[in-house]
C-alpha positions in Angstrom: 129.9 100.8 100.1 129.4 102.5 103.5 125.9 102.8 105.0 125.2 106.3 106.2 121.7 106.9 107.8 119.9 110.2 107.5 117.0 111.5 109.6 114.2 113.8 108.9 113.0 117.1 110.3 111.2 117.4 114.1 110.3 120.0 116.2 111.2 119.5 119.4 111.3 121.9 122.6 110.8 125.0 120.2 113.8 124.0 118.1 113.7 123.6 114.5 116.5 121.5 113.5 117.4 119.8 110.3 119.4 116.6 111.7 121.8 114.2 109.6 122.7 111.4 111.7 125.8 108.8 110.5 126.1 106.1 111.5 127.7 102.3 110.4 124.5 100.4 111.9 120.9 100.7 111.8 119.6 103.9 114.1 116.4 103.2 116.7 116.1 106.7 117.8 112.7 106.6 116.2 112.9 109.0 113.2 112.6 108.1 109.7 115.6 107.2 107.9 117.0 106.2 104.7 119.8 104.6 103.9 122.7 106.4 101.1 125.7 105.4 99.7 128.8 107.6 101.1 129.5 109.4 97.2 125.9 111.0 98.4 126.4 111.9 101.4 130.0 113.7 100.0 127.8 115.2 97.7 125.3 116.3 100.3 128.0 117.6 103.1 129.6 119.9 100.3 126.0 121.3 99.5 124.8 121.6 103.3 128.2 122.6 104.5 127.9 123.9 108.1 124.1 122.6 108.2 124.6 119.0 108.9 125.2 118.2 112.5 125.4 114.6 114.7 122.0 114.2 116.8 122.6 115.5 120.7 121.3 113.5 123.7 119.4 116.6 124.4 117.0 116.2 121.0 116.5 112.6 122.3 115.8 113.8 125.7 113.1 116.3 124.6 111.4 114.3 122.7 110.8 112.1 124.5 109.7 114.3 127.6 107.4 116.5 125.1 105.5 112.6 124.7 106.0 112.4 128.6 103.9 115.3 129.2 100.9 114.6 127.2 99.6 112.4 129.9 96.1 113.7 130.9 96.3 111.6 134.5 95.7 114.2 137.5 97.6 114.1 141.0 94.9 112.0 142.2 94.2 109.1 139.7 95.0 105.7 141.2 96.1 103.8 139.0 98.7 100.6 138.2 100.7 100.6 135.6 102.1 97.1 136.1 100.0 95.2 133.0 101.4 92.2 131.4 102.6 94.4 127.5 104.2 92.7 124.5 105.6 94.9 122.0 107.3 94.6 118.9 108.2 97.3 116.5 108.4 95.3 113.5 111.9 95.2 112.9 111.9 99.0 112.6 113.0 102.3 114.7 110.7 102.0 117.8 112.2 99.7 120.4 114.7 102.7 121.9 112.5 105.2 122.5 109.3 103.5 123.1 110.6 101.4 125.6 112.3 104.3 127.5 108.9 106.4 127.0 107.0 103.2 128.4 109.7 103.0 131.1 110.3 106.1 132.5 106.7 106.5 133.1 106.4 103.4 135.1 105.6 100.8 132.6 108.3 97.7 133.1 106.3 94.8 132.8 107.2 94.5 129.4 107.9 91.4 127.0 109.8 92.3 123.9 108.7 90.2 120.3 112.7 89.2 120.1 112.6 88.2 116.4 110.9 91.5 115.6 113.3 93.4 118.5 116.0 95.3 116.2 115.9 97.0 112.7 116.3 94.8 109.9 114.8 96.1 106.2 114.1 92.6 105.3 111.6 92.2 108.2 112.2 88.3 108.0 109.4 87.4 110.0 107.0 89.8 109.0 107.1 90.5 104.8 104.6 93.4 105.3 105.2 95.0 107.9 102.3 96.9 108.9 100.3 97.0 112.2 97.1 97.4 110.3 97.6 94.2 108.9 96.7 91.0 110.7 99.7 88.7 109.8 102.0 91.5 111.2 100.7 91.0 113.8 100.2 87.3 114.2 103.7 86.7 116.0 103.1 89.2 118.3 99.7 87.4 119.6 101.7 84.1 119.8 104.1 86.0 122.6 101.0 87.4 124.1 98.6 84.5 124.1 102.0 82.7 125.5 102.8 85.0 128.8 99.3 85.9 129.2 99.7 89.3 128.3 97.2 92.0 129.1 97.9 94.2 125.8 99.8 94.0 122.6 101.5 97.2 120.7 102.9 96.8 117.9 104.9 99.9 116.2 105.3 99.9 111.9 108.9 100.1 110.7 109.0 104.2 111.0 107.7 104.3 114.4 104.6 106.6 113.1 101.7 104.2 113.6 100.8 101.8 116.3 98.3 98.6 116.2 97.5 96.8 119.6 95.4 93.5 120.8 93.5 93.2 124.4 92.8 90.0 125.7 89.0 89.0 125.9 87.1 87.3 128.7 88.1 83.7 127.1 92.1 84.3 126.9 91.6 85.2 122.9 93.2 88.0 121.6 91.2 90.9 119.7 92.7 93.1 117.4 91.7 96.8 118.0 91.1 98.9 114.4 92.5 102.3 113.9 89.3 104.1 114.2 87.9 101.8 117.4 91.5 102.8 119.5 91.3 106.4 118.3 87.7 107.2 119.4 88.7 105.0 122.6 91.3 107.5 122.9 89.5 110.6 122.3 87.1 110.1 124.7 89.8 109.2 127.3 91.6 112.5 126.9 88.3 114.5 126.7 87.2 113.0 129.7 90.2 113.4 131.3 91.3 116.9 130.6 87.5 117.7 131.2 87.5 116.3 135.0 90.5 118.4 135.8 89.6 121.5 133.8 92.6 121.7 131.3 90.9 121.7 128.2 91.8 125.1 126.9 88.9 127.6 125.5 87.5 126.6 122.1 89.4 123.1 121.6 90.1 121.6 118.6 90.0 118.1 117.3 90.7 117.1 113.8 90.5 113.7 111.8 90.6 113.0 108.5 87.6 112.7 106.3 87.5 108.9 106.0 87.9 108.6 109.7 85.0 107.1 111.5 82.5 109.8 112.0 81.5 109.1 115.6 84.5 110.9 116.6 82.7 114.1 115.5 80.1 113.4 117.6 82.2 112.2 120.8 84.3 115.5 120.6 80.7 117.3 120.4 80.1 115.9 123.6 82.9 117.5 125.3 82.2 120.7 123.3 85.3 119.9 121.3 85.3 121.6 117.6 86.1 119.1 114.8 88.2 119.6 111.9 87.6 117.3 108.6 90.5 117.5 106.4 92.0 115.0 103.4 93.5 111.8 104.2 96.5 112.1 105.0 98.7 113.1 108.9 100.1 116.1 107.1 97.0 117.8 106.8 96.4 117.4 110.7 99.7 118.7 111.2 99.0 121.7 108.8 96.3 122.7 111.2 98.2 122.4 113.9 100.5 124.7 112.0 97.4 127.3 111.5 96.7 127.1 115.3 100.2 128.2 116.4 100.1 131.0 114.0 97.1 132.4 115.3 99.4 131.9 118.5 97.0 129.8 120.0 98.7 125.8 119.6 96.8 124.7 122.4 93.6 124.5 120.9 94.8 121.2 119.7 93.8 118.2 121.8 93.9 115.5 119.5 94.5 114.2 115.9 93.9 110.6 114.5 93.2 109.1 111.3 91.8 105.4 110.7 94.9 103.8 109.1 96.4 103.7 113.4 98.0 107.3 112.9 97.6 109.4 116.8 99.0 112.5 118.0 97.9 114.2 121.3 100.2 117.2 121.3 101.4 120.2 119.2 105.0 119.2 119.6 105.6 117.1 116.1 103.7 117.8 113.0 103.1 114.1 112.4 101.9 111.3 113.9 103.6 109.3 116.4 103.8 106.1 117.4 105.6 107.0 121.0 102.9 109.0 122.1 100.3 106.6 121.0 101.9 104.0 122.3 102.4 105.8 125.6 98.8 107.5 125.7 97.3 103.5 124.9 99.0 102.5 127.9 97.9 105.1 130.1 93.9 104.7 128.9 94.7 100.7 128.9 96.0 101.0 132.9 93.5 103.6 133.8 90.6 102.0 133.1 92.2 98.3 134.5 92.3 99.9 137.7 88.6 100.6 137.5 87.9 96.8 136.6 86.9 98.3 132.9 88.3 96.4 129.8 89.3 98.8 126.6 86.6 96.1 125.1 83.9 97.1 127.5 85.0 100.7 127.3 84.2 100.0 123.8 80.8 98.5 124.1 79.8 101.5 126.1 80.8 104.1 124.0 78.7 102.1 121.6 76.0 101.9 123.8 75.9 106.1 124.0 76.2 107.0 120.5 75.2 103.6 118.5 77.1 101.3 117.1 79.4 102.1 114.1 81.0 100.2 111.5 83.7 101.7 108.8 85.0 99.8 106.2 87.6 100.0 102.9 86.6 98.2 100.0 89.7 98.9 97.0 89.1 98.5 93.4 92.3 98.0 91.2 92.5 99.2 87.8 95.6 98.9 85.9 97.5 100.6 83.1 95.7 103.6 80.9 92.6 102.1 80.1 92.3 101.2 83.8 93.1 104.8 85.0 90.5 106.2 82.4 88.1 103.7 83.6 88.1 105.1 87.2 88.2 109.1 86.0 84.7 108.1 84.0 83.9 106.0 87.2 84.5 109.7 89.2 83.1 111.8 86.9 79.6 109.0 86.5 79.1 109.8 90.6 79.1 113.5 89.6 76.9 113.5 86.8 74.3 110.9 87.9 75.0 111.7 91.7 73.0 108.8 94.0 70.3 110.0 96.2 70.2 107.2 98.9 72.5 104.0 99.3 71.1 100.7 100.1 68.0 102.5 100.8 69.9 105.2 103.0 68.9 109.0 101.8 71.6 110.8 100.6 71.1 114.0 103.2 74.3 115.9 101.9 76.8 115.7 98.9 80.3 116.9 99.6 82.6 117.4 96.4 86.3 118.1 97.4 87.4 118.4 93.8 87.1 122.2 93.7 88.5 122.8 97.1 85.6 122.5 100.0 86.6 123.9 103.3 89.7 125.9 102.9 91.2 122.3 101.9 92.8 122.0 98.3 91.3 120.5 95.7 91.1 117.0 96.0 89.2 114.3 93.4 87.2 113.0 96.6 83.5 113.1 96.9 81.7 112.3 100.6 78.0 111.6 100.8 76.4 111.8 104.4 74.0 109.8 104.6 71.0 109.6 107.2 71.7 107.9 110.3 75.1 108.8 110.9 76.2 107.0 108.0 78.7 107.9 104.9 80.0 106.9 102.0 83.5 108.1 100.6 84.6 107.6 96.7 88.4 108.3 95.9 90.8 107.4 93.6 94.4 106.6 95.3 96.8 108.6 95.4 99.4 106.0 95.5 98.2 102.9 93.6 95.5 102.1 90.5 92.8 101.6 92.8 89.5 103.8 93.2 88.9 103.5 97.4 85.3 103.3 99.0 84.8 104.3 102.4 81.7 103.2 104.4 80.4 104.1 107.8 77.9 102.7 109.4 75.9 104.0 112.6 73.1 101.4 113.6 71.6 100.0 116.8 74.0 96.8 116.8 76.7 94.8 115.4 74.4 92.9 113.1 72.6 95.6 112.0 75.6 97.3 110.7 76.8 94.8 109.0 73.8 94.4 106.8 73.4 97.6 105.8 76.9 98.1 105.3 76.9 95.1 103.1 73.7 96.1 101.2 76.1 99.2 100.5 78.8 97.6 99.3 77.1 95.6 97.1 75.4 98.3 95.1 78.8 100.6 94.9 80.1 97.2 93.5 77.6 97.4 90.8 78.8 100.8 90.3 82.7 100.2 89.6 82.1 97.4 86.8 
């Protein structure tokens, strides 16, 4: 049987095209694919006839200048791009076009993860390969810790999402969460595109609801709008959607989400791991040249608006009884809703279940909390597992950490 690949939908350079790419070896052009058997893809040309085309250069080229262009660096920012990077994309799609992003725009002091360098779908050194975990990441910190490396990215399997490490003070690595490099990155771009005046009138930012809440108030310090919608990229992309039909996509300066999902521009509809990767260089580099760590960038943004602390807590209930356990679980926070967690006064309770926002109905309920804090309750949409969001704003590290655990303890009580 004969491997054939096939690749998903992208906007690119104001073309819409539906692209099927064949080929006998694995693809690294950076889009999703699958792999089918050639009786499918016979099938597939007969139905599609005359809408199945081979992937031009020019696609590839496009792309990859539509990610060049979201740089927010203006003609007169020093700045020196050669820093020590190790990257690996997991055994997945990224190597080609994040290394010719990375490359083109002056980034060459790279060292590749070689056991993790090309495709392979039974990631052999890395069983789950996800950049949000820590073991997928653990051979990449080996190469970095081992050529001194300045900065680690690491790209999943699709090329969507990308995880990174800095190096601290002692010559340790510290892995970065998706919600710490995303508001690092929002208030790059905002400060950025505010010191040369290119943010455009009434700019948007949107997250997801489970993504840490600080954003919101980062982008309110820029005089950025945010936009909460449910988890999940697509419903960023949606609103980018809404934006260019109101024929104004440049409203959009930046979408994240905490599981390490970035986009900067209105050129894809999803996240992407290129321009994250290349954006995370750029902020990395620009504040290096300033003798300013992403860590002590960090600390400082901390410093402004408080410390914060978001964490996932998953509780897994199997098979029917499980599945009715967790709808009485959901409907138990409705009837007998909480007013205060840990002590924290429930300020507002928002219930997405009968749409909230424009948004569709969702079985998600948010409590803000006083303080800048939160709590989210949701059923997955993927697995038998109710999830539990908690954000945390407090004066320090330890601070947060208490009352986040105080929190977690008593939704604990709740899911028995």
């Amino acid at each position: 049987m004969t491997d054939f690949q096939v690749a998903g939908t992208r906007d690119v350079a104001e073309a819409n095209v539906s692209i099927l790419d064949v080929a006998q070896k694995p693809s690294e052009n950076g889009m999703k694919r699958t792999a089918v058997p050639q009786e499918a893809m016979e099938t597939t040309e007969k139905t599609v006839a005359g809408r199945i085309f081979w992937i031009g250069e020019a696609v590839y080229t496009a792309f990859v200048e539509a990610v060049k262009q979201q740089s927010v660096l203006g003609p007169n920012d020093d700045m020196d791009r050669n820093v020590a990077i190790v990257y690996s994309p997991l055994n997945g799609t990224g190597r080609k076009p994040v290394l010719r992003t990375l490359k083109e725009c002056g980034y060459t002091n790279i060292t590749m993860v070689k056991e993790q360098e090309l495709p392979d779908g039974h990631f052999p050194t890395c069983p789950y390969p996800n950049p949000e975990i820590k073991e997928a990441m653990a051979l990449g910190m080996e190469y970095a810790a081992r050529v001194q490396a300045d900065l680690l990215l690491a790209t999943d399997p699709d090329c969507d999402r990308v995880g990174i490490a800095v190096r601290r003070p002692d010559g340790s690595y510290q892995l970065l969460s998706g919600n710490e490099t995303g508001i690092l990155l929002l208030d790059y771009i905002l400060m950025q595109r505010t010191k040369h005046g290119t943010l455009p009138k009434d700019p948007v930012m949107v997250k997801t609801i489970v993504t840490m809440d600080l954003g919101e108030r980062i982008a309110a310090h820029y005089g950025v709008q945010t936009i909460n919608v449910l988890t999940g990229f697509k419903f960023i992309g949606e609103q980018i959607g809404k934006l260019e039909k109101e024929g104004h996509p440049e409203r959009y300066v930046f979408g994240f989400e905490e599981s390490y999902g970035y986009l900067t521009g209105s050129y894809v509809r999803d996240k992407d791991a290129v321009d994250g990767a290349l954006m995370i260089c750029e902020m990395f580099s620009y504040y290096k040249t300033r003798g300013i760590s992403l860590l002590e960038r960090l600390d400082a943004l901390y410093k402004e608006y408080g410390y914060c602390l978001n964490t996932l807590h998953s509780f897994t209930f199997e098979g029917s009884a499980g599945f009715e356990k967790m709808q009485r679980i959901m409907a138990d926070f409705r009837a007998d809703a909480p007013t205060s967690f840990a002590g924290k006064k429930v300020e507002k309770v928002l219930d997405y279940a009968p749409g909230l926002d424009g948004l569709p109905k969702s079985d998600v309920l948010k409590y803000l909390l006083e303080g800048h804090c939160s709590v989210v309750v949701r059923p997955s949409g993927t697995e038998p597992k109710l999830k539990l969001y908690i954000s945390i704003s407090a004066e320090n590290q330890a601070a947060a950490e208490a009352c986040e655990a105080a929190i977690a303890a008593e939704l604990s009580e709740r899911m028995k």
